[in-house]
C-alpha positions in Angstrom: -189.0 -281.7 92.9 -190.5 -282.8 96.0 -190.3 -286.6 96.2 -191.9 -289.1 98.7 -189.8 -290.7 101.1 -191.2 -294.4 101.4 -194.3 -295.6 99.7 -195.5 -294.4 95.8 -198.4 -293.3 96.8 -199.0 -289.3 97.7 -198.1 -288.3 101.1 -197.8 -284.3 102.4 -195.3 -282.5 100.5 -193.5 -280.9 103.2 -191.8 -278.0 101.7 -194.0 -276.8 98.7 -192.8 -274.1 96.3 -195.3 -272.0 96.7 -198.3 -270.9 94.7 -197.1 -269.2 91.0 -197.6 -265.5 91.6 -199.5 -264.2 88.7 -200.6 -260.5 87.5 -199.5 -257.5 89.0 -197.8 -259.0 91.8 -195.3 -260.9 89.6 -194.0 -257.4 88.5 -190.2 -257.5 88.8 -190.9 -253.9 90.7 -187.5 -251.3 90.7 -188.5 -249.7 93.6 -188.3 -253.5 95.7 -184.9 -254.0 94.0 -183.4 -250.4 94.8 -184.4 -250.8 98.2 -183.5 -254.6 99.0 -180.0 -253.3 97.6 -179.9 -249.8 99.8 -181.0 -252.4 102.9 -178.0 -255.0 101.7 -175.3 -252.5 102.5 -177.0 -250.1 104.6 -177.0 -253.3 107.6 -173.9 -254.2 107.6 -172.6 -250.7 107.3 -174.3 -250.2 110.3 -173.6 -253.1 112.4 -170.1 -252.6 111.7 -170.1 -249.5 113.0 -171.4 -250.5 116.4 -168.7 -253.0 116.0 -171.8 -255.6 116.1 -170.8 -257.6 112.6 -171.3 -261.4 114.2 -175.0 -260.1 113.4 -174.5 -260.3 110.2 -174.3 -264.4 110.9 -178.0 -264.7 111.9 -179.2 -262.0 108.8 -177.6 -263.9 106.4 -179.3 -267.2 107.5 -182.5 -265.3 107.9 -182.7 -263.9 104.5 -181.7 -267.0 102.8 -183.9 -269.0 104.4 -186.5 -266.7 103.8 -186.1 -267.0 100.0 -185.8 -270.3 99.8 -188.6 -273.2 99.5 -186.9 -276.0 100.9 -188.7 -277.3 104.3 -192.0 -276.8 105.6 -190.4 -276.2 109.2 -188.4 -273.7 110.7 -185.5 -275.5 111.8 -185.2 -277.8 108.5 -185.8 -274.1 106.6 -182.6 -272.9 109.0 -180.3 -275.9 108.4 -181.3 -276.0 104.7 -180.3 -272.2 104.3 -177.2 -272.1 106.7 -175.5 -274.7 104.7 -176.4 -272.8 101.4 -174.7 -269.8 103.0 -171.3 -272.1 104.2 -171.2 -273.2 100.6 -172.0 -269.7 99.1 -169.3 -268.3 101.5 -166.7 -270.9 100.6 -166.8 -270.3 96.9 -167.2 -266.4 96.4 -163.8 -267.2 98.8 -162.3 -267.2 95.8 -163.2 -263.4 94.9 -162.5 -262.4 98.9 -159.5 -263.9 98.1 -158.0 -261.3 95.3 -159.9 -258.5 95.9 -159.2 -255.2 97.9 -160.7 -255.8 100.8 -160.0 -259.3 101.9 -162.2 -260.7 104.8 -163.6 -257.8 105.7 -166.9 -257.6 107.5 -169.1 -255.2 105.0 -168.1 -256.0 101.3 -167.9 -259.6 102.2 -171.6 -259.1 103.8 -172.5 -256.7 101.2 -172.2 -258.7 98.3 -174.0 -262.0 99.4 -176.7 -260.3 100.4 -176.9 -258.3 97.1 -176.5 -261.4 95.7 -179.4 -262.9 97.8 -181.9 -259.8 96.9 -181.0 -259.7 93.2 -181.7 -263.8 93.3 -184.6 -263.4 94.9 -186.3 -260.0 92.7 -185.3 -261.9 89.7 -187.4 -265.2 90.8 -189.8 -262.7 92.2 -189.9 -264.5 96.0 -191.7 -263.1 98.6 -189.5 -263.3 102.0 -191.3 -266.0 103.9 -190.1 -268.0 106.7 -192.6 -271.1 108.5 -192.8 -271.1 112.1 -193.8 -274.6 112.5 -192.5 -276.7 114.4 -191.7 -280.1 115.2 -191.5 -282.3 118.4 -188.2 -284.1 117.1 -186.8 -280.4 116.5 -186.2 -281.0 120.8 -184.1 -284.3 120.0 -182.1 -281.9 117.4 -181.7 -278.8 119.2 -181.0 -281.1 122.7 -178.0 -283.3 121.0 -176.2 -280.0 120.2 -177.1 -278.4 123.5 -175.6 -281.8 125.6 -172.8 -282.7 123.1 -171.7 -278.5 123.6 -172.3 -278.5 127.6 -169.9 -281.4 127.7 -166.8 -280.5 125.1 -166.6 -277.2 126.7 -167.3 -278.2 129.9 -162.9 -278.8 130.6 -162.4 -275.4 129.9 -165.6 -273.3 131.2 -164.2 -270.5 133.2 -160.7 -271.0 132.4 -158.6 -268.3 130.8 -156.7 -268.2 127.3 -153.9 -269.3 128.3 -155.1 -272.0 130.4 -156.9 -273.3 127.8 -154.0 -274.2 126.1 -153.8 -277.6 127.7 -156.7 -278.8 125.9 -155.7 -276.9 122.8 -152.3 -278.4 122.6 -153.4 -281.7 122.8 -152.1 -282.9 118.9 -149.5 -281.5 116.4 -152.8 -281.4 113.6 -154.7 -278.8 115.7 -151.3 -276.4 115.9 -151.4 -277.2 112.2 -154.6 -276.6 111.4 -155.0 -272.9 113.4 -151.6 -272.4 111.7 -153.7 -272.3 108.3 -156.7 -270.4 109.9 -154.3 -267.6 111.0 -152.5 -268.1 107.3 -155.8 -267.1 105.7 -156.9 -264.8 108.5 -153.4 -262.7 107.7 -153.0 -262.8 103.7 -157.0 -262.2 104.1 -157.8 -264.8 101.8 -156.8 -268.9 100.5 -153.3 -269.6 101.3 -153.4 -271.4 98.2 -153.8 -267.8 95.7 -151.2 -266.2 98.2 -148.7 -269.1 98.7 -145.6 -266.7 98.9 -147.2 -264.5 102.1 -148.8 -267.4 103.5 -145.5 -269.4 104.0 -144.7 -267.2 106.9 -147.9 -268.6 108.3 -148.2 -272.3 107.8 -145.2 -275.1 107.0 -145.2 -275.4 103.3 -146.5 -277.2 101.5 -149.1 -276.7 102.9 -150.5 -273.3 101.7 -150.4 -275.3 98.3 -152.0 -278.6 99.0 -154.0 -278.8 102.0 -157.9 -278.2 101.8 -158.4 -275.1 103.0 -162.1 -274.3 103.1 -163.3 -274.9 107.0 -159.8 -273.2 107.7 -161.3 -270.1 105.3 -165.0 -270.4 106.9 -163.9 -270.0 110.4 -161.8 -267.0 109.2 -164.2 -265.2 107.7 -166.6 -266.2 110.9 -163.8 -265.0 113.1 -163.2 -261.2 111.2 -167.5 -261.2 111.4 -166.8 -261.8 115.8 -164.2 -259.7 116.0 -165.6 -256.8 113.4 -162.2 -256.6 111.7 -160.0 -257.9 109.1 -157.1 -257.7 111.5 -156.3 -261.4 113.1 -155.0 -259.6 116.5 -153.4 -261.6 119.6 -152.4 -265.1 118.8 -153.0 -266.0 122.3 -156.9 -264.9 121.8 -157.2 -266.2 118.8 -156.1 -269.6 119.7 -159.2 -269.0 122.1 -161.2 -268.1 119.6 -160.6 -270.7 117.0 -160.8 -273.8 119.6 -164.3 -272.7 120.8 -165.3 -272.3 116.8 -163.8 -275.9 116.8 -165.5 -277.7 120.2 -168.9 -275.8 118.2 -168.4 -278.0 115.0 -168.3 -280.9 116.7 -171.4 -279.7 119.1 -173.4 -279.4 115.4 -172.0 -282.5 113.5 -173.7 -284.5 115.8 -176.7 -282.3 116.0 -176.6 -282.2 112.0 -176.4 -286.4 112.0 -179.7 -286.7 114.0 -181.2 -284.0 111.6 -179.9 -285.7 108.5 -181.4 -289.1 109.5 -184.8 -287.3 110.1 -184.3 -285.6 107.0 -184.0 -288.5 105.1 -187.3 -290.5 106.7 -189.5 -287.7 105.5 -192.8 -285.9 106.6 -194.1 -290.0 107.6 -190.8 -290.6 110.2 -192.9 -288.8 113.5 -194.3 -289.4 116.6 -192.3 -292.7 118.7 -190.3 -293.6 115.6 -188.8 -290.1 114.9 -187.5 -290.1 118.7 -186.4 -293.4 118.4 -184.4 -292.6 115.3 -183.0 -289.1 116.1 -182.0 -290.4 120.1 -180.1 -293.7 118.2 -178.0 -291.3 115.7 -177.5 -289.1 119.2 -176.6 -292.2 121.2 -173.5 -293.4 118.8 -172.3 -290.0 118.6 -172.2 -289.2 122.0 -171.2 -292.7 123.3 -169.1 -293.8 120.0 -165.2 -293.0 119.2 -166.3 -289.8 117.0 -165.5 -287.7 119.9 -162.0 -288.7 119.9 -161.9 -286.1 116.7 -161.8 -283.3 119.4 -158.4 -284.6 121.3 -156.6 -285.6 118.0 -157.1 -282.5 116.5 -158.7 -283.8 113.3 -161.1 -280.4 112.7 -161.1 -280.2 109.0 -162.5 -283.6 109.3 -164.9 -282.7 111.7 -166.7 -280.1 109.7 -166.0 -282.3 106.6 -167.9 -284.7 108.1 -170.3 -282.0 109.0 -171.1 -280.9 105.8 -171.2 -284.2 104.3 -173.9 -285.2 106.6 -176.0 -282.4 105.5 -175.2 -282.8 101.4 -176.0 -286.5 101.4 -179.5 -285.8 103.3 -180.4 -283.2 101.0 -179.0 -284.9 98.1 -180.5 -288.7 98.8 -184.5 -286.6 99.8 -184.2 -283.2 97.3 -187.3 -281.9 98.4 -187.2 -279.2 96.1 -188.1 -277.3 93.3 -185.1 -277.8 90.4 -183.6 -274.5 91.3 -182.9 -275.5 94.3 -181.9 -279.0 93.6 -179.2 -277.0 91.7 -178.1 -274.5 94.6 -177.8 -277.3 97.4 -175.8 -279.9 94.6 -173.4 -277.1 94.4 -173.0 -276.1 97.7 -172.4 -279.8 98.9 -170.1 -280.0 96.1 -168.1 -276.7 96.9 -168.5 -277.3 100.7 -167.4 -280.7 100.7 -164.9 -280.8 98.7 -163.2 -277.1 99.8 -163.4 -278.9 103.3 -162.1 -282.1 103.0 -161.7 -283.4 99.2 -161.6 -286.9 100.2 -165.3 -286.8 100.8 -166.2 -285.2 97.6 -166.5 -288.6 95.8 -169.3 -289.4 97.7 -170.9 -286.5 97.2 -170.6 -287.2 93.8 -171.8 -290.9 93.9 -175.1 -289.8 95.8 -175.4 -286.6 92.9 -174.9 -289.0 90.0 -177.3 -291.5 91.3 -179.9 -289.2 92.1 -179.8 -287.5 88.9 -180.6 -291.3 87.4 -183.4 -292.0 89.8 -185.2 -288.5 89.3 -184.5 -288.3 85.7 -188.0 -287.8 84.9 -188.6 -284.7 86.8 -185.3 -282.7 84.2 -187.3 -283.6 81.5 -186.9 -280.7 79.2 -184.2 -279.1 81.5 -181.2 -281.2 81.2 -179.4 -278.8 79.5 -179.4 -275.8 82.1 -179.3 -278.6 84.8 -176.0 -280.2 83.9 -174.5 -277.1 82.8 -174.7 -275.5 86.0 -174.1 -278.7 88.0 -170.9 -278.7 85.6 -169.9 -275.4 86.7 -170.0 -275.9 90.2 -168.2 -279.4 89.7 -165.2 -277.0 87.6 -165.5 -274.4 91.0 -165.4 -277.3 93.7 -162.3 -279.0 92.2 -160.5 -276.0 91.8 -158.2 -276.0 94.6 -157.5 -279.8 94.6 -157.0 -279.4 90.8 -154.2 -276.6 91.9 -152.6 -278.8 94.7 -152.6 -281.8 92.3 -151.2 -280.1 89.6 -148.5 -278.4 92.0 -147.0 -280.0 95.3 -148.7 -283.0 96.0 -148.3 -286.4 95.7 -151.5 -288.2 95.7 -150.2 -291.9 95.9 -147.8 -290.5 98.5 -150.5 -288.6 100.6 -153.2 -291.2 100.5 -150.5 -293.9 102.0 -149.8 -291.7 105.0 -149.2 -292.9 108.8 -150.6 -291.3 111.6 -152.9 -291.2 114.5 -156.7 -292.4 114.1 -159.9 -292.3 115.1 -161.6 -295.9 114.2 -165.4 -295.4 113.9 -167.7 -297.9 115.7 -167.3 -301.0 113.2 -170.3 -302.5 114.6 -172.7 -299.9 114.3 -171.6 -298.7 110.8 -171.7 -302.1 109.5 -175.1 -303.2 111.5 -176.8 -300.1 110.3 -175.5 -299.9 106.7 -177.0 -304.0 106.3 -180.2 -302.6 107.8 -180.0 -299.7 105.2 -180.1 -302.2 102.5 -182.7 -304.3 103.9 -185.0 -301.4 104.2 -184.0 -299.9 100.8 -184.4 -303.4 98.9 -188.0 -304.0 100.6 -191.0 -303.4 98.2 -192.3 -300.6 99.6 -189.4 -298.5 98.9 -187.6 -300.2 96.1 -190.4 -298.3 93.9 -189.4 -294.5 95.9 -186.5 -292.1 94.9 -185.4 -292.0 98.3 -185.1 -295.7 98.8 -183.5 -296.3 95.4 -181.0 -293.1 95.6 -180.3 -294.7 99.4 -179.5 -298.0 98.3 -177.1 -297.0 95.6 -175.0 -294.6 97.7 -175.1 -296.9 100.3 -173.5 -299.7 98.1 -171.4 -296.7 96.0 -169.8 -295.7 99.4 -168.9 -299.0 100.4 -167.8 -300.1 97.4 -165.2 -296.8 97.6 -164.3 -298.0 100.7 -163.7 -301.4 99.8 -161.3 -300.3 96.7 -159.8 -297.4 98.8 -158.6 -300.2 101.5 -157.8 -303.0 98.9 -155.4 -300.3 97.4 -153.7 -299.5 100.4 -153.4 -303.6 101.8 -151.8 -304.2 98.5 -149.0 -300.8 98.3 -148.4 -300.8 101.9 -149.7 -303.8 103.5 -151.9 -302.3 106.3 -155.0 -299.9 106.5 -153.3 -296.5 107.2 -154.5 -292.7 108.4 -157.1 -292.0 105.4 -158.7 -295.7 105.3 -159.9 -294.7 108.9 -161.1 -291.3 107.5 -163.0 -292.3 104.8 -164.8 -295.4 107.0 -165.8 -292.3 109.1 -168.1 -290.9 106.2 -169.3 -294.6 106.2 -170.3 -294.1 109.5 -172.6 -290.9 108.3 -173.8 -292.4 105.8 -175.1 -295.3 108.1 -176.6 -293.1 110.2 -178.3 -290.7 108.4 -179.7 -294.4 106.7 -181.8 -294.2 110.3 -184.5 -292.4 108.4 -185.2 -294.9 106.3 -184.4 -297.9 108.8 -187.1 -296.0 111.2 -189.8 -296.4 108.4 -189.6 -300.1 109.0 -191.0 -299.6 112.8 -194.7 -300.0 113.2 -196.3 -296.6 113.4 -198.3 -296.1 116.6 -201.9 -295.9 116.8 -204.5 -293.5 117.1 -205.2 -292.6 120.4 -208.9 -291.9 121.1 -209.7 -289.4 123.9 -209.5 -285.7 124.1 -206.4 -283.9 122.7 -204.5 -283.3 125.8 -204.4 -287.0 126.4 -203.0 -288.0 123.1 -200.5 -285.4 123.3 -199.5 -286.9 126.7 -200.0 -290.2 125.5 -197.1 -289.4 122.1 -195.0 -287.7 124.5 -194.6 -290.3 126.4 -194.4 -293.0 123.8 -191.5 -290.8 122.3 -189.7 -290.1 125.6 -189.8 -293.8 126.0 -188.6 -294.5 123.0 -185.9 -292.1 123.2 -184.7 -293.1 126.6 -184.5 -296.9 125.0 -182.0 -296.0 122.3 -180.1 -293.9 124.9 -179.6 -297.1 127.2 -179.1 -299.5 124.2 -176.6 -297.5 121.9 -175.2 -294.9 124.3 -174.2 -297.1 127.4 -176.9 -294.8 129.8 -178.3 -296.5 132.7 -180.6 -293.9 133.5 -179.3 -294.6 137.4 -179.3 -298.3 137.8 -176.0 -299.4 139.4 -173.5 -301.8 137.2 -172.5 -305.3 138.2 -169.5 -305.1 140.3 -169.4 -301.2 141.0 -168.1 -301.2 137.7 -169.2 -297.8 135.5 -171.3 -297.4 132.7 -170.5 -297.5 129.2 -171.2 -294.4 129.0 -169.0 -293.0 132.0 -165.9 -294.2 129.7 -166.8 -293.1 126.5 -164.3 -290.8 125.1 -166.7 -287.3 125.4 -167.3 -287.9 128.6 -163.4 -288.6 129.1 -163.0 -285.1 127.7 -165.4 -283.5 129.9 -163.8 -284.8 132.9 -160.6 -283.7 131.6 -159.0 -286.6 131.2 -157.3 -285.9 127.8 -155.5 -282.5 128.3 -152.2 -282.0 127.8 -151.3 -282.0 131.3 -147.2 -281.6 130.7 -147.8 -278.0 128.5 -149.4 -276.3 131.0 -146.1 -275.2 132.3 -144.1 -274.5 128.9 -147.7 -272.7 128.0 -147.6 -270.2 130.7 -144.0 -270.0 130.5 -144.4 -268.7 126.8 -147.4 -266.6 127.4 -146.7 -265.0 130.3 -142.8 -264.7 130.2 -141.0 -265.9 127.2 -142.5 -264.3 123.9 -143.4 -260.9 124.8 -141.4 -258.5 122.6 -140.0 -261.5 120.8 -140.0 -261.2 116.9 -137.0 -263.9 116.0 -138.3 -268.0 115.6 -138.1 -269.5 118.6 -137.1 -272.9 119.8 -138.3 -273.9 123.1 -136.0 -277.1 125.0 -138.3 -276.8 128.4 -136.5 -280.2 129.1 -135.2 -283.0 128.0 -138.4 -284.7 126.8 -138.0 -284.3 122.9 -141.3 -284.6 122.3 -142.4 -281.6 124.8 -139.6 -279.6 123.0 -141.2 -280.3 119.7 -144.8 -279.2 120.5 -143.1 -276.4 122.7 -141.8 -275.0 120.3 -144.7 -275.6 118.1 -146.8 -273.5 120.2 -144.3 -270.9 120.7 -144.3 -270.8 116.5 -148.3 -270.3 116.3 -148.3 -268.1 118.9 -146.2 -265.5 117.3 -147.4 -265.7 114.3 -144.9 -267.3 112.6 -145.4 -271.0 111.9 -143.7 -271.7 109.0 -140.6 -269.7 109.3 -138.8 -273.0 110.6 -138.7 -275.6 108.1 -136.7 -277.8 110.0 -139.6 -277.4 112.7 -139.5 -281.6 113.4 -135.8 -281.3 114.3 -136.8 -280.5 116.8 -138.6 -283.4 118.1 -134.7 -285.1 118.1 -133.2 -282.4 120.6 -133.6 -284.1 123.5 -131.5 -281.6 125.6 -133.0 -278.5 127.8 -133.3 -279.6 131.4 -130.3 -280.9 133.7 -127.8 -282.9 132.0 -128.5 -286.1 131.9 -128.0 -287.5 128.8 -124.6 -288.8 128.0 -121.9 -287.4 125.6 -123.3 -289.3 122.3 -127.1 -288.2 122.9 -126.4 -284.7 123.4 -124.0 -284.3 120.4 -126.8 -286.1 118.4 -129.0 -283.7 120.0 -126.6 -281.0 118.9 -126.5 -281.7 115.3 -130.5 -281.6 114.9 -130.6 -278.5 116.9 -128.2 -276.4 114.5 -130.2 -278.5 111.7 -133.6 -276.6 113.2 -131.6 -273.2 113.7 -130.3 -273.1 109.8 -133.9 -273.8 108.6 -134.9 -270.4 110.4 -134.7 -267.7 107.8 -133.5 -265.3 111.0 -131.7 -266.3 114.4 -133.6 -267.6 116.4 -134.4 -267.5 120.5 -133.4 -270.7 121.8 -135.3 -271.2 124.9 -133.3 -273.9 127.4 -134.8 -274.6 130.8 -131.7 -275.4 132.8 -128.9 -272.6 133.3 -126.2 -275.0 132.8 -127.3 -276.7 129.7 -128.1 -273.2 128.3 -124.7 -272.0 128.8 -123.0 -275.7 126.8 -125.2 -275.0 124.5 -124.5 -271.0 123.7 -120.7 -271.7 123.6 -121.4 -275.1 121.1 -123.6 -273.3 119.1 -120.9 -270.3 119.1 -118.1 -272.2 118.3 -120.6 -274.4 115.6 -120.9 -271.0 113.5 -124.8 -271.0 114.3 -126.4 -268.1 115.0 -129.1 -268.1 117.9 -129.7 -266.2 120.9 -129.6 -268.3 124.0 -131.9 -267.7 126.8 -132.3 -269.5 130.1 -135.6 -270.1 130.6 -137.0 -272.1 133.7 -140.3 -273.7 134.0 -142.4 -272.0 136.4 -142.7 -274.3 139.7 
């Protein structure tokens, strides 16, 4: 179904099928299938035995994309079959999830590649991979390379445990690793194991949150670690926050693809660098980053994913088959990830089954059928939270912390989407049409999401914010089609060394240009007053400098890892000090770190206590303080170690809580100096 991405006349296909093999070759031979099948066990088995399974990551990709005929070039070939594999990982979850074996390395890797050589015997593909590549493949490649060198930069060279400053720095990433070491430990969704998983995770959680990037980065982790056994907390904390710091490194590298994605084999030369350095400017420059420090990671690879469906989805350059894989695998991976997002997914899979309708002619029937199915699989889980424990008016209402998306750029670029959708040339193109009505789906969703929530609560709240963030994609991965608008340049006459030079530089120009005008880079020319650049004070470069760590956990974090918890099996409550809020995330950490995060139910008691260091609250506070605290001890479901940084306070405490009936273990506990 390859389609053209701006004008109705013919234009290089960039990721043909393939020739129809015909004759002898096209022989469905036994021998090929026995041995693709001996070869899909016989890898992992062996890489597992060298204790080398994060191989397995790489020979999954490799052998999906090799059977696959989406993309003419290496790296689009690699995206296109990575995200088939996230998606095809999230949804046999649900068969990880009940069998035997859980998350372990080899029959997890065993069956998707049996499933990969049985798919590919049966539509008799031979393994093929293209090598070429493109210049702009630099701009991709070089956005996840700088975006990575700077959210890791903070904690490069720092140890586990020091690292926790810049883990700690939100209650939503304790929560969220609290659900990756839920699934990590019942070896499968929380959701199918809610009654073991409540050890893991504050309930209701195990029920109704999405669980899918929690599950991915589980079954990622067991592949790094070759085991199904979740070991330290301290090192998985490690582990987890360098899988997160990653998924932001490749959103924004998966944005500037997506946007190339969509402009098609004509979007090259100056106008692909110009494109792919703008989508690489707002996201290094623009709030976006601020997702790190608030924790928000299931939105991160949410958005991550949605990025990559709604490119493949608004351009399906590809044969029906795999029009059909790639719907389902956004659908699953969306939706599994963050559910919000799924209705946009939907909108852009509804309207590009309208604009293409010519090419199911004659195959509607197995096309909706199995677009059906994988609708039935991708709503399965929110289907089982709705149905259960949550409250969706409730939920979508909620307060919290945000992250505000650039209003300027998504608005600006999502007017120039529909300019450039609406102009002649690509009204009359499946790209520009499918384009042009998710652009106006999406912000009509928007519009009524927002309108709902200004008349029930009278503000825009927590998920408004989120959902304007897969606005923001949407916009940019509109570049593609904006960057068609751009005069193409001109043929350069001369030998072919000196047009090479002469489109490198064009596009290094060009690239540089977007920098300075949408990422706040002055390429070394000083600022008016001494004052910095833009781009000095954008929020990732605020993380890199370290700038938003949790600079008053360090010493409760090394307190806990290096003295407190060892040996410890009991809940623990952690008063460091009289700083409630320290106590709560404290104690928080102290949960997480032993495994046991939702053995407290009255975990946000906690945040009330406002006792721990010397006294110097007066009598009412500290009796107020009291009452939460033996609130918080009679939610534990055994008696708990009460942590309490000043000797004097711990001793009140121990005889109050004594003579209260409540049983708890009082340690004193100084901070380190």
């Amino acid at each position: 179904m390859a389609t053209s991405s701006a004008v109705r006349t013919a234009e290089p296909v960039e990721n043909p099928p393939g020739p129809r093999v015909t004759g002898p070759a096209a022989r469905r031979s036994p021998t090929v299938l026995a041995a693709a099948l001996a070869a899909s066990w016989a890898v992992p088995l062996l890489l597992h035995a060298v204790a080398l399974d994060v191989l397995l990551l790489p020979v999954l990709v490799l052998t999906t994309a090799a059977l696959i005929r989406v993309g003419g070039g290496l790296l689009d070939r690699l995206v296109v079959a990575a995200f088939l594999l996230c998606g095809a990982v999230m949804g046999f979850g649900l068969l990880f999830s009940v069998w035997p074996w859980g998350l372990a390395p080899v029959p997890g890797a065993g069956l998707l590649l049996t499933v990969a050589s049985v798919s590919g015997w049966l539509a008799r593909r031979r393994p093929g991979v293209p090598l070429r590549l493109r210049g702009s493949d630099a701009l991709v490649a070089g956005t996840v390379a700088v975006v990575w060198h700077y959210v890791h930069h903070p904690v490069a060279g720092k140890s586990a445990a020091d690292r926790l400053a810049y883990f700690v720095t939100s209650e939503d990433r304790m929560g969220h690793f609290s659900y990756f070491t839920g699934i990590r430990q019942v070896g499968g969704y929380a959701f199918l194991h809610q009654d073991a998983a409540r050890t893991y995770m504050m309930t209701p959680s195990e029920a109704v949150y999405p669980q899918g990037s929690h599950f991915l980065l589980a079954w990622v982790d067991a592949l790094v670690t070759s085991s199904a056994e979740a070991g330290s907390a301290l090192a998985m904390t490690n582990r987890y926050f360098l899988y997160v710091l990653a998924a932001y490194a490749l959103f924004c590298g998966a944005l500037v693809w997506a946007a190339r994605w969509i402009g098609g084999p004509r979007l090259r030369g100056w106008r692909a660098a110009a494109v792919c350095a703008t989508a690489a400017a707002v996201m290094m420059s623009g709030s976006m980053a601020e997702l790190i420090e608030r924790g928000f990671d299931s939105e991160t690879v949410g958005l991550l994913f949605l990025a990559v469906a709604l490119a493949l989805l608004v351009r399906p350059a590809a044969g029906r088959t795999e029009f059909v894989l790639l719907a389902a695998a956004g659908l699953i991976a969306v939706t599994y990830v963050y559910n919000l997002y799924g209705a946009l997914v939907g909108i852009a899979l509804v309207a590009v089954l309208l604009v293409h309708r010519r090419r199911f002619a004659g195959r509607w029937i197995p096309v909706l059928g199995a677009l059906a199915a994988a609708t039935l699989v991708a709503g399965l889980p929110s289907a089982f939270s709705v149905l259960t424990k949550l409250d969706v008016a409730k939920t979508s209402n909620l307060a919290g912390p945000m992250v505000i998306p650039d209003r300027p750029v998504f608005i600006g670029l999502g007017l120039l989407a529909v300019v450039a959708a609406t102009l002649p040339v690509n009204r009359r193109t499946g790209t520009g049409r499918t384009l042009l009505a998710l652009v106006l789906g999406g912000a009509a969703l928007i519009g009524v999401f927002g309108a709902w929530q200004k008349h029930t609560i009278g503000y825009y709240s927590y998920y408004f914010e989120k959902l304007t963030a897969a606005g923001l994609v949407i916009a940019l991965l509109s570049l593609g089609l904006i960057g068609l608008m751009l005069p193409p340049a001109g043929g350069t006459t001369g030998p072919a060394l000196r047009r090479r030079a002469d489109l490198l530089l064009r596009s290094c120009l060009a690239a540089a240009a977007a920098l300075a005008l949408f990422g706040g880079v002055q390429w070394g020319v000083p600022s008016g007053w001494g004052h910095p650049s833009a781009w000095y004070g954008s929020p990732l470069l605020k993380w890199s400098r370290g700038e938003a760590k949790s600079g008053d956990i360090g010493p409760p974090a090394a307190a806990l890892t290096g003295r407190d918890l060892p040996g410890v099996t009991s809940p623990v409550i952690a008063l460091y000090g009289n700083d409630a809020y320290l106590n709560l995330r404290s104690t928080f950490l102290a949960q997480i770190l032993t495994h046991q995060a939702g053995t407290m139910v009255g975990l946000y008691e906690v945040f009330y206590v406002k006792v721990g260091g010397p006294a110097t609250a007066g009598e009412e506070e500290y009796q107020a303080s009291l009452g939460h605290l033996k609130t918080a001890i009679a939610s534990c479901p055994a008696p708990p170690t009460v942590l309490v940084g000043d000797r004097k306070t711990a001793d009140r405490l121990r005889n109050d809580l004594a003579a209260a009936g409540s049983a708890a273990t009082v340690v004193h506990a100084p901070l380190p100096s």
